[in-house]
C-alpha positions, 0 to 999 in steps of 0.5 A, a space after each residue: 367204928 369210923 376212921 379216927 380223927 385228930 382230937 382238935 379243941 376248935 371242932 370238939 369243944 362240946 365232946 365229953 368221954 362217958 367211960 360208963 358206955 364204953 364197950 357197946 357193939 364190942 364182942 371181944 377185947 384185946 388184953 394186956 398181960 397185966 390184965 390177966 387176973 382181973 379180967 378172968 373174973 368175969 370172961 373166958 380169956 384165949 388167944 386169936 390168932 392174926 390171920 395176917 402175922 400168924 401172931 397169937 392176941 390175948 382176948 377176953 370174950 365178952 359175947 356169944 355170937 351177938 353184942 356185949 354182954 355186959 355193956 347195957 344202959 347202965 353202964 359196963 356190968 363186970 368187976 374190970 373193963 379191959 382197958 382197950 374197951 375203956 379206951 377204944 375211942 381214942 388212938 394215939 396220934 402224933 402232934 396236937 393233943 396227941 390223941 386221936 377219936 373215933 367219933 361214932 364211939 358209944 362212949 363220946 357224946 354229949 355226956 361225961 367228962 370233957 375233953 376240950 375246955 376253954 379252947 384247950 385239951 383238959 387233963 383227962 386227955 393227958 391221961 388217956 393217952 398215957 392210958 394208951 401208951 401203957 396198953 400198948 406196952 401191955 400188949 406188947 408183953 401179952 405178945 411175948 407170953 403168947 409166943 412163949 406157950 406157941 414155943 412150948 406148944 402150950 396151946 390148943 384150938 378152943 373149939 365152942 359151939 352155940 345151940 339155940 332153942 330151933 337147934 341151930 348151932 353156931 361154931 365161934 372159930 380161930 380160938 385158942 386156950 390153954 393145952 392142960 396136958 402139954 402143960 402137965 407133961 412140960 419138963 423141969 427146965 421148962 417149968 422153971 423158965 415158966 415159973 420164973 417170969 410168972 407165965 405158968 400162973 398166967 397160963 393156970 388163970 388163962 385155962 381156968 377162966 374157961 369156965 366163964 363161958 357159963 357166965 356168959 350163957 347166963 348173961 345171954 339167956 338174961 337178956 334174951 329169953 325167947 333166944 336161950 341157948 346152950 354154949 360148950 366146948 367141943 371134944 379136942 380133935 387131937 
């Protein structure tokens, strides 16, 4: 990642967005809550907590330790790229375009669809940017389902552990998931509240997508067969 630059149509004119190649070098992504269902498809969800704020981000693993699993040559092999993978290019920015890039992207080159044409922004730059903006709504409202599981203590430190072929093991930290027995023992009132604004369901996709990880397993061993490993969930250290 390089430092975003403004989108300017005299510097970028030949820049085109090629949404397939989006993702590479991208181990985890930030999510949306509206995001929940459609990305629990194919990755495992948890929470990472910021060390800075102490807030809890919504993400999707999309790797064991090394690059993404499913963004190769041809193309983002998943049923959904979360939306902060398809659009982590590009920033909002304020004048101009209204977009800002990063120009050492995967996804910005000499293929795709253009951004700049006679002199001008073309209309996918409008929808990136409105793209953005929903996203960052989106984000907003995963924040507030992330701090409502904090109030009711419905979440747990993930502890995974990779061991490769040589026996080495590898731990992936700051992870947090669903507590299943916190949530089987919350009380009436407070199932209510969860079920209402739909955060028991988030909370049910969120610890069932767990099981991703063997999918991601699969993905690695796939891609480097000389490096299999075995990924697992350690015993909760309660």
């Amino acid at each position: 990642m390089s430092p975003p630059v403004a989108l300017d149509p005299a510097r970028h004119g030949a820049l085109r967005f090629d949404a397939a190649a989006a993702g590479r070098g991208r181990a985890i992504a930030q999510l949306g809550r509206g995001e929940i269902a459609v990305a629990a498809c194919d990755m495992p969800l948890c929470f990472a907590k910021d060390g800075g704020t102490g807030r809890f981000n919504l993400v999707a693993l999309m790797a064991l330790g090394g690059d993404n699993l499913f963004a190769g040559a041809g193309g983002f092999h998943a049923t959904y790229m979360p939306q902060a993978v398809l659009l982590g290019a590009f920033r909002l920015a304020e004048g101009g375009s209204g977009l800002a890039i990063d120009p050492a992207d995967a996804s910005l080159g000499a293929r795709g669809a253009a951004l700049v044409e006679g002199g001008a922004a073309t209309p996918l730059v409008l929808e990136l940017r409105d793209a953005l903006r929903r996203l960052v709504e989106d984000v907003a409202a995963a924040h507030a389902l992330a701090e409502a599981f904090a109030k009711h203590r419905l979440l747990r430190p993930w502890r995974l552990v990779l061991r490769r072929a040589d026996a080495r093991e590898h731990a992936l930290d700051g992870l947090y998931t669903i507590d299943e027995e916190a949530l089987a023992a919350l009380d009436a009132a407070a199932v209510v509240a969860l079920h209402r604004d739909a955060s028991l369901a988030a909370a049910a996709v969120i610890a069932a997508s767990r099981h991703q990880l063997e999918r991601l397993r699969q993905l690695h061993d796939a891609a480097h067969p000389d490096a299999r490993i075995v990924a697992g969930e350690l015993p909760r250290d309660d």
